[in-house]
Rosetta silent file (secondary structure, phi, psi, omega in degrees, C-alpha in Angstrom):
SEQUENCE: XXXXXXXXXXXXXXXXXXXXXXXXXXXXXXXXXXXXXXXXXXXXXXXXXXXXXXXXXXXXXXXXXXXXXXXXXXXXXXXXXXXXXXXXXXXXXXXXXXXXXXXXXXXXXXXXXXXXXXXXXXXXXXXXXXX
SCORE:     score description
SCORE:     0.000 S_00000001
   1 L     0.000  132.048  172.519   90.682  -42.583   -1.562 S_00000001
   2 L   -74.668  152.743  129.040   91.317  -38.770   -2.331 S_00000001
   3 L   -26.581   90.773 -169.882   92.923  -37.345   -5.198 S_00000001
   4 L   -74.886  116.819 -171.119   96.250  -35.704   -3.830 S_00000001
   5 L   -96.942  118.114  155.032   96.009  -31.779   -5.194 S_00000001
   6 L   -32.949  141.799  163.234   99.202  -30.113   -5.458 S_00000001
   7 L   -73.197  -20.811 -154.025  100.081  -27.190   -2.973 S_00000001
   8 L  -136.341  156.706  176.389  101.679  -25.828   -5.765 S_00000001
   9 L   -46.865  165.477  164.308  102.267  -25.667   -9.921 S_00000001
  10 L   -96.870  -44.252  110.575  103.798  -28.808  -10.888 S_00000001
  11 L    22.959   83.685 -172.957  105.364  -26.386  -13.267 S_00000001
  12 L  -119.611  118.292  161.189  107.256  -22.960  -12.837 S_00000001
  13 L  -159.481  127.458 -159.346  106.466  -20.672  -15.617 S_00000001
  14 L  -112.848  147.355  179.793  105.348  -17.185  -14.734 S_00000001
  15 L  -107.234  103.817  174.791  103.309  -15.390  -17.721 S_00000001
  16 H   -52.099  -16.172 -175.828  104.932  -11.517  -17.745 S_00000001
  17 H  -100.064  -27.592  167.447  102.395  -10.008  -19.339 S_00000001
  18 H   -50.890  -59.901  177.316   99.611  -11.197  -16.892 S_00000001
  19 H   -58.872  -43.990 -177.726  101.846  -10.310  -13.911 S_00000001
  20 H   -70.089  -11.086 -175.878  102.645   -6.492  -15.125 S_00000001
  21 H   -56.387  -68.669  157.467   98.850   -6.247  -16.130 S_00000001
  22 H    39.905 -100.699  177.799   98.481   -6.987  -13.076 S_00000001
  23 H   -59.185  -52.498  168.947  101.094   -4.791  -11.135 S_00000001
  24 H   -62.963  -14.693  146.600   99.570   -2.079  -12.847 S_00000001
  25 H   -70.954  -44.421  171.647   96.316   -2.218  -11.722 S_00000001
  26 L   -26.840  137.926  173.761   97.223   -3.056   -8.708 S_00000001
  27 L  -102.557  156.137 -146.049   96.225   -0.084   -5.762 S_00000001
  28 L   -86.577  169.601 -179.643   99.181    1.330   -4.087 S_00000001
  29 H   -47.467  -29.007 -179.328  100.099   -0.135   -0.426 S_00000001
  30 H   -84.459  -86.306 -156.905   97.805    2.461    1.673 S_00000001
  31 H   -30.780  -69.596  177.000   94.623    1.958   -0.075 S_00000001
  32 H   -79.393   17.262  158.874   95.004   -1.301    0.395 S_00000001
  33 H  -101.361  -11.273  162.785   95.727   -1.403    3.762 S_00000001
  34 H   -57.754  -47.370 -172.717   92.620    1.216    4.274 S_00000001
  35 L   -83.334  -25.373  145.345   90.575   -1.167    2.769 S_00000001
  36 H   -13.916  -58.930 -153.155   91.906   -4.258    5.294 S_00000001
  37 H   -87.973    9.352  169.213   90.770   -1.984    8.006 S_00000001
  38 H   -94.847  -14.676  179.521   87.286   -1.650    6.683 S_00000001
  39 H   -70.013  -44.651 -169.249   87.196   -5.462    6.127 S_00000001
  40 H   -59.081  -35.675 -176.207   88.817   -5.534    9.919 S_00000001
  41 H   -69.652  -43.848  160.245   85.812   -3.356   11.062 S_00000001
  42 H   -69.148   -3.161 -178.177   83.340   -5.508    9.417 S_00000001
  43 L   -71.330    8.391 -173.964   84.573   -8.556   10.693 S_00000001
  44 L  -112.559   82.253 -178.048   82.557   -7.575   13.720 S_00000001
  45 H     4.680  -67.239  175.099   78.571   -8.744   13.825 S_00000001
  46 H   -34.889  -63.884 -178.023   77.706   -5.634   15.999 S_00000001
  47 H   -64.649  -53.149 -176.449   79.085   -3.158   13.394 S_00000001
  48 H   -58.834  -27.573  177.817   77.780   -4.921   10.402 S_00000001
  49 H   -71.052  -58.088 -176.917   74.161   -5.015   12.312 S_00000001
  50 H   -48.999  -54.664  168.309   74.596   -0.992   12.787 S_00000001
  51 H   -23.331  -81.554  177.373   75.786   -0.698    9.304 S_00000001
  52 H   -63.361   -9.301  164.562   72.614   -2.371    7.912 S_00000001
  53 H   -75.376  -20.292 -136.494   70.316   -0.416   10.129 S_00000001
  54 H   -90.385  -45.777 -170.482   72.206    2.468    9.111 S_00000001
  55 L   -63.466  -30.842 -154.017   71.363    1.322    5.093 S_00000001
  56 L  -108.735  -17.370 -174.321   67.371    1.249    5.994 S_00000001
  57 L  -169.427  142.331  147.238   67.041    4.846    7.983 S_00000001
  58 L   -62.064  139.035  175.219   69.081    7.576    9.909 S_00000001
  59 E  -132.868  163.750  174.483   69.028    6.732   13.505 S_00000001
  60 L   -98.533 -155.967 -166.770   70.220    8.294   16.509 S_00000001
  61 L   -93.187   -5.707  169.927   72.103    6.641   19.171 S_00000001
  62 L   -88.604  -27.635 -175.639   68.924    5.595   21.287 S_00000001
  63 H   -87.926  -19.984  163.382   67.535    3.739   18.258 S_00000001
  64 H   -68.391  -36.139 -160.870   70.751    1.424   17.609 S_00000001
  65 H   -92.175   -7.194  114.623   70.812    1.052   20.770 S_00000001
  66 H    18.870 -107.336  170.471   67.035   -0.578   20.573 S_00000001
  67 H   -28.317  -74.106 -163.667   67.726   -2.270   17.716 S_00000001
  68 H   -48.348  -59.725 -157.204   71.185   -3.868   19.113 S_00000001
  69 L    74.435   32.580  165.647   69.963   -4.299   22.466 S_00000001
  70 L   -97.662 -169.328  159.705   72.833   -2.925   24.131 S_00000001
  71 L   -72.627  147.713 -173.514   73.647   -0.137   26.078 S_00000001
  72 H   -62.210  -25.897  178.982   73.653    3.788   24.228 S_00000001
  73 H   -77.626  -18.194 -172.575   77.524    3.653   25.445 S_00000001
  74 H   -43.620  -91.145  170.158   77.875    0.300   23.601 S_00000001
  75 H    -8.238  -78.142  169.040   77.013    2.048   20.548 S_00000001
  76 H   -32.221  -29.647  178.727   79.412    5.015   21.131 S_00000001
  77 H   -95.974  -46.907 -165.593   82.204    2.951   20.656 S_00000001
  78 H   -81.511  -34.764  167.767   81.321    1.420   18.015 S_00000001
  79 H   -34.845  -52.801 -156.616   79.914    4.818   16.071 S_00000001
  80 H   -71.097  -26.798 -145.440   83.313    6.013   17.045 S_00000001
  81 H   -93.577  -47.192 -172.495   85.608    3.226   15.422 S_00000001
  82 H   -61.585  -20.553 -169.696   82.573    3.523   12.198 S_00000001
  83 H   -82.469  -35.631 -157.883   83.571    7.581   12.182 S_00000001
  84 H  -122.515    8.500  135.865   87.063    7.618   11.936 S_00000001
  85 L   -60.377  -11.438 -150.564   86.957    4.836    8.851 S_00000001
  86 L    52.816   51.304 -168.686   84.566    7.319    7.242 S_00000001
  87 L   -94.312  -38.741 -170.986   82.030    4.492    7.181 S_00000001
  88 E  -137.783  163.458  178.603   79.221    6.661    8.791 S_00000001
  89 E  -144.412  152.578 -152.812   78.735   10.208    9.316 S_00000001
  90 L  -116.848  122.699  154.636   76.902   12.641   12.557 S_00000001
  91 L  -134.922  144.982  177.099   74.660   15.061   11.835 S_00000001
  92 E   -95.482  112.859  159.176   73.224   17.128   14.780 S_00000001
  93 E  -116.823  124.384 -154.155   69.665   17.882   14.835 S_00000001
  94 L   107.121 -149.932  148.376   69.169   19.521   17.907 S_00000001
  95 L  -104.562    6.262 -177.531   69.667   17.807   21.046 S_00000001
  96 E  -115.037  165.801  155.730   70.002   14.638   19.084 S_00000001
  97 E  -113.762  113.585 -137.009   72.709   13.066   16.631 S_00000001
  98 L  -145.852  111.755 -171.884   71.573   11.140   14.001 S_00000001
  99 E   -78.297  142.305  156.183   74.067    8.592   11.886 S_00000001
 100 E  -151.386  172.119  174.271   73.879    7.461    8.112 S_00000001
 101 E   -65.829 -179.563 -142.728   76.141    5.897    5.832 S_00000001
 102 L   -97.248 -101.129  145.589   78.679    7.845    4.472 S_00000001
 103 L  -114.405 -164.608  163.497   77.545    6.930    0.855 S_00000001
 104 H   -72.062   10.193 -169.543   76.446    4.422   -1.396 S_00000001
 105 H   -93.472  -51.150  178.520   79.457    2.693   -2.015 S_00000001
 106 H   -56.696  -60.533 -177.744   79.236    1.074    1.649 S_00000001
 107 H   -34.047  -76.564  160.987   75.705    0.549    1.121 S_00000001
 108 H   -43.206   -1.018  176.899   76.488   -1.867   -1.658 S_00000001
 109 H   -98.109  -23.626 -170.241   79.156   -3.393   -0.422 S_00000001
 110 H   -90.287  -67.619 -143.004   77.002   -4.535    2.543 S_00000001
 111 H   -70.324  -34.849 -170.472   74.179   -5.406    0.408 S_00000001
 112 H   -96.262  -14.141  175.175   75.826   -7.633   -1.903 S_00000001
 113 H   -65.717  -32.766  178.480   78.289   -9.448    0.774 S_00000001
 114 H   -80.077   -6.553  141.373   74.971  -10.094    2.255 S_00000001
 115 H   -26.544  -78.080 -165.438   73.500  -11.457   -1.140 S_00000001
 116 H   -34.404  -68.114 -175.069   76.551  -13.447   -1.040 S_00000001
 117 H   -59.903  -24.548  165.413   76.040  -15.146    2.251 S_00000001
 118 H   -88.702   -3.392  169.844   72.092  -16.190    1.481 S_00000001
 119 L   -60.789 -178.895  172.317   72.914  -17.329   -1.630 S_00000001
 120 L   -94.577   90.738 -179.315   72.849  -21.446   -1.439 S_00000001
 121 L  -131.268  134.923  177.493   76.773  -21.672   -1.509 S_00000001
 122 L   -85.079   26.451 -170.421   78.610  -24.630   -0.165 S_00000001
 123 L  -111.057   28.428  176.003   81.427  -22.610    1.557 S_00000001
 124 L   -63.811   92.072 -179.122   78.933  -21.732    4.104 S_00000001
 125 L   -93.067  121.805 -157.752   81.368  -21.688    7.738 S_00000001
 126 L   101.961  -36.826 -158.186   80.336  -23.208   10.375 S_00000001
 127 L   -94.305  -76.704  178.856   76.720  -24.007    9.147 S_00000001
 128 L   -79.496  -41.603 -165.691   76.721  -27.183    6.817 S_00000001
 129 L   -60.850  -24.090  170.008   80.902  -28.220    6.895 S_00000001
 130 L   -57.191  -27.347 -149.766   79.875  -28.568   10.308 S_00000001
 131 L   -89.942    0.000    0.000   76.516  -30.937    9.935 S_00000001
């Protein structure tokens, strides 16, 4: 037999000084809907695979598309969606164009969600709550 866990306090008592710390910290309504849509962008394998190639070398748009194993237009779409987050940035050498991150703040943001996900954590989804 389970334990029945509240949805909710049993309780209503809000602590004021927690909540304005809080409030006040809090980043204003844009930022954090900018940063949604970079969460929204990563929710997508493909991009997060570019991303992380992206971390290890500049490449141009023939070598993701390599790597990926898609088509070079494949890519192009997704470059373009990573460009106008300011995730990655085009430099022309040449006849070629050649992507990197942006900075180092994405770089670390990839590297430690992917930390995250090889640590041995049981909130792994799909992979053990399934077995």
């Amino acid at each position: 037999m389970r334990l029945h866990e509240p949805e909710s306090c049993e309780v209503r008592y809000i602590d004021k000084d927690a909540v304005e710390s809080v409030l006040c910290g809090l980043a204003d309504k844009a930022a954090l809907g900018d940063t949604a849509n970079i969460f929204r962008v990563l929710s997508d394998p493909t991009r997060v695979t570019i991303l992380h190639a992206l971390s290890m070398a500049s490449l141009c748009n023939c070598d993701l598309a390599a790597i990926l194993g898609v088509s070079e237009s494949a890519v192009s779409h997704q470059m373009r969606e990573l460009r106008l987050l300011g995730l990655v940035t085009a430099e022309r050498r040449g006849r070629m164009v050649y992507y990197q991150l942006t900075d180092d703040h994405i770089r670390h943001v990839l590297q430690d969600t992917l930390r995250h996900v090889q640590e041995d954590t049981p909130l792994r989804i799909g992979n053990e709550a399934s077995a």
